[in-house]
C-alpha positions in Angstrom: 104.7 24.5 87.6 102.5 25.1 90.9 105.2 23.7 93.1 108.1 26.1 91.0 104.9 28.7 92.2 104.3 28.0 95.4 108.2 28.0 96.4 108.8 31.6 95.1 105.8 32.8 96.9 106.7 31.2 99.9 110.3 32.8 99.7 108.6 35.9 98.7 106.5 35.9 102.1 110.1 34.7 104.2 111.9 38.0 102.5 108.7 40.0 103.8 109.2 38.7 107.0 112.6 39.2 107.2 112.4 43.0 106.3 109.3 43.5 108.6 111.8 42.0 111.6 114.5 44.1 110.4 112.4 47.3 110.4 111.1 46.6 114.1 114.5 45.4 115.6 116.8 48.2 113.7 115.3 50.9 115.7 115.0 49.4 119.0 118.9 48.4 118.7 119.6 51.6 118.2 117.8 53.2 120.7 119.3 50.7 123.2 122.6 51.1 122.1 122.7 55.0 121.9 121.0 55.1 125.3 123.5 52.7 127.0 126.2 54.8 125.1 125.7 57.9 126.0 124.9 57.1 129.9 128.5 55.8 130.1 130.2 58.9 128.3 127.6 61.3 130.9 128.9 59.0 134.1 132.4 59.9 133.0 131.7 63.3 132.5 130.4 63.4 135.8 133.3 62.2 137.1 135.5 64.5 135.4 133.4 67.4 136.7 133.9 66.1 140.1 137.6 65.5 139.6 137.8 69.2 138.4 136.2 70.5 141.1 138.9 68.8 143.2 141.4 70.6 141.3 139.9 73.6 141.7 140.2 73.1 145.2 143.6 72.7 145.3 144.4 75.8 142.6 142.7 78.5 144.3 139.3 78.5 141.9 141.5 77.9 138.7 140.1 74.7 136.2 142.9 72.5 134.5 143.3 72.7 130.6 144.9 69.7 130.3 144.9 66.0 131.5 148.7 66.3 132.5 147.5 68.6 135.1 144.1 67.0 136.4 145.8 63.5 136.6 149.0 65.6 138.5 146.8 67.3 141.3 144.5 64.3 141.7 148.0 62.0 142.8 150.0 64.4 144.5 147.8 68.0 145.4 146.7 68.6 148.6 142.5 69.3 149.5 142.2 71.9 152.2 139.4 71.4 154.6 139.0 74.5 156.4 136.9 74.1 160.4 135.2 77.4 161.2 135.1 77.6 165.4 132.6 79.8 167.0 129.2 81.4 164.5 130.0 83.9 162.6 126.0 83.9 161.5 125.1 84.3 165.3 124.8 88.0 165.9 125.1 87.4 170.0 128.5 85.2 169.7 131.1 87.6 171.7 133.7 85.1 171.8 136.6 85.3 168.9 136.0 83.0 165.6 138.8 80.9 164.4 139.5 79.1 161.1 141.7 76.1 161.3 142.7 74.8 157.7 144.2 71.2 157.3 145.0 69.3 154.1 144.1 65.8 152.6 145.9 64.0 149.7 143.7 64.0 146.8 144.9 60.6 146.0 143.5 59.6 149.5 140.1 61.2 148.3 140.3 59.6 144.5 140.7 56.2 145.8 137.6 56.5 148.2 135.2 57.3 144.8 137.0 54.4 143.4 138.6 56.0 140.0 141.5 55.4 138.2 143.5 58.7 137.5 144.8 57.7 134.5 141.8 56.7 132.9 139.5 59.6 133.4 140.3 61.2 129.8 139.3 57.9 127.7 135.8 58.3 126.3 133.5 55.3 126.5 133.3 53.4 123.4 135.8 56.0 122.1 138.3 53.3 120.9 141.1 55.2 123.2 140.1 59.3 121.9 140.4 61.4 124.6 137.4 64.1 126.2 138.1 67.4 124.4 139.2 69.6 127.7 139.8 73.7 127.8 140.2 75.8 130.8 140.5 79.7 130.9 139.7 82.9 132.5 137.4 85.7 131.5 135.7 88.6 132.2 132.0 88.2 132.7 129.9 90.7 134.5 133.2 92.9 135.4 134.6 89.9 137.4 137.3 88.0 136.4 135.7 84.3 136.4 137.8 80.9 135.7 135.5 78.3 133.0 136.0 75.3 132.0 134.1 72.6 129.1 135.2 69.3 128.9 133.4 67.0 126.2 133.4 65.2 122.9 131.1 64.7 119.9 128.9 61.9 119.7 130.9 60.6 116.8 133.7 60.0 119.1 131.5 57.3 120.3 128.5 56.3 118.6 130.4 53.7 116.6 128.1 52.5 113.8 125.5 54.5 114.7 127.4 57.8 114.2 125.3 58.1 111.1 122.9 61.3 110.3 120.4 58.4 108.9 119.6 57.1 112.4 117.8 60.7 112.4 114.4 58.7 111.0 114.1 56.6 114.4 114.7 59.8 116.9 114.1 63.3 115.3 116.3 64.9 118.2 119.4 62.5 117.5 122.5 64.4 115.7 125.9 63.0 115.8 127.9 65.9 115.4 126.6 67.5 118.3 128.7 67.6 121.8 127.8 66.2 125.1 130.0 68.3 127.5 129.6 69.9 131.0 130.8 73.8 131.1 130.9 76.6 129.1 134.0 78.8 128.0 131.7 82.0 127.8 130.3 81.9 130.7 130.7 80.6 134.8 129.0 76.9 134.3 129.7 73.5 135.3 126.1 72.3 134.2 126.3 69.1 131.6 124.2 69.7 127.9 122.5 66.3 129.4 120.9 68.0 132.4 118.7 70.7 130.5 
């Protein structure tokens, strides 16, 4: 009878121990995982912001609305690189000031940060979904302004952890909310990240 005892409190004490490991590792797995998750959906944004301001290069200040037309300028538009000759800040330059305006490839200019085109759009950890992108014009402060958001819910890419009960190891954490750079009401290219 002690033996038949002393082997259910000793599995008692082993199923103790097991939930005590469970309720230290559980959060710090999470933590680690959302962290590592969401740094690799904010590089790519950053890339994407840098690949629109490309695009807005080559369009005159307009923002693409769709992937069709980021991944089209990127291969074949053309960056213009305009050299200003003379100072036009110098108030006692007589001579005449010139502008001189050659173009690059874009592709030349995407292969020298290393992307692939085609797979800007893909969301880390997103299982193949694509970044949510809009592009428009609007009127803000009587000036007719282009804007842009590009983004995605942390669903998209949370995998498991895409769960509103992770909430009890980080207050902050919410899984519907978006991670995006840009705004549609208003002229920004800041990331949600960087506030």
């Amino acid at each position: 009878m002690r033996l038949i005892i002393n082997l259910l409190l000793l599995a008692l004490v082993a199923f103790l121990i097991f939930l005590l490991v469970q309720s230290i590792s559980e959060p710090i797995a999470f933590k680690a995982e959302k962290d590592k998750r969401e740094n690799a959906v904010i590089d790519k944004l950053m890339k994407v912001r840098q690949a629109q301001e490309i695009y807005r290069s080559i369009h005159n200040g307009a923002f693409a609305g769709s992937w069709e037309d980021l991944k089209g300028a990127l291969k074949t538009g053309q960056i213009p690189y305009v050299s200003v000759i003379g100072d036009p800040d110098d108030p006692n330059f007589t001579g005449e000031i010139t502008y001189d305006t050659t173009f690059v490839a874009a592709r030349d200019s995407v292969r020298s940060l290393g992307w692939n085109v085609d797979s800007l759009q893909y969301i880390p950890y997103g299982g193949g979904k694509s970044f949510e992108i809009k592009a428009d014009t609007l009127s803000y402060q009587k000036t007719l302004v282009n804007v842009v958001e590009v983004g995605t819910s942390r669903t998209a890419f949370m995998g498991k952890y895409a769960d509103a009960a992770f909430r009890r190891y980080d207050a902050s954490y919410n899984p519907n909310s978006f991670i995006k750079f840009g705004d549609m009401n208003k002229p920004n290219l800041s990331g949600n990240w960087e506030r």
